[in-house]
Residue, then its C-alpha position, 0 to 999 in steps of 0.5 A: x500500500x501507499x504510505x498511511x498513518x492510523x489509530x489505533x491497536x488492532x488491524x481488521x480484514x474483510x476477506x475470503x480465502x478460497x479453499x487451499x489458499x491463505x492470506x498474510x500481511x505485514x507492516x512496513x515501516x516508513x523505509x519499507x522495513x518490516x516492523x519486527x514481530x509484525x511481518x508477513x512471514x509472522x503473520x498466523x495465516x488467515x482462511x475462510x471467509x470472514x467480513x471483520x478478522x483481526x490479525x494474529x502475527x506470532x506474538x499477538x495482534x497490537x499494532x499501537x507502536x505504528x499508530x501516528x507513524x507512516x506506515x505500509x501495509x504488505x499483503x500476500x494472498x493466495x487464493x483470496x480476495x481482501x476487500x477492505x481494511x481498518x485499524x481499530x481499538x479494543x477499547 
């Protein structure tokens, strides 16, 4: 994705896997550096459909360390379809 910058603690999908396929993302910094612990490769494979999935990376879901910093967004898919996305707040 472009450059953006969000509030917020958690990033949520609306997405359809198809059968046999997967969805990864990951955060890059404003360098194009993977945020560590946040990358695609530590990203929990997502499948199935779902119209509001939060994102697991290995080591949880909180993404507030990025909030107000630029940031990219890196999304892998096979065999999916991503239609839309937001950065919310537990609380």
């Amino acid at each position: 994705t472009p450059l953006l910058t969000f509030t917020g603690d958690s990033l949520e999908l609306n997405l359809n896997v198809h059968r046999g396929g997967s969805l990864r993302i990951g955060l890059l910094d404003e360098r194009g550096k993977p945020v560590p612990g946040r990358s695609v490769e530590s990203c929990l494979p997502i499948t199935g459909d779902h119209p509001s999935m939060k994102v697991q990376w290995q080591s949880g879901h909180d993404v507030s360390t990025r909030a107000g910093k630029p940031t990219q967004l890196r999304v892998e898919l096979k065999d999916a379809s991503l239609f839309a996305f937001r950065f919310s707040s537990s609380q």
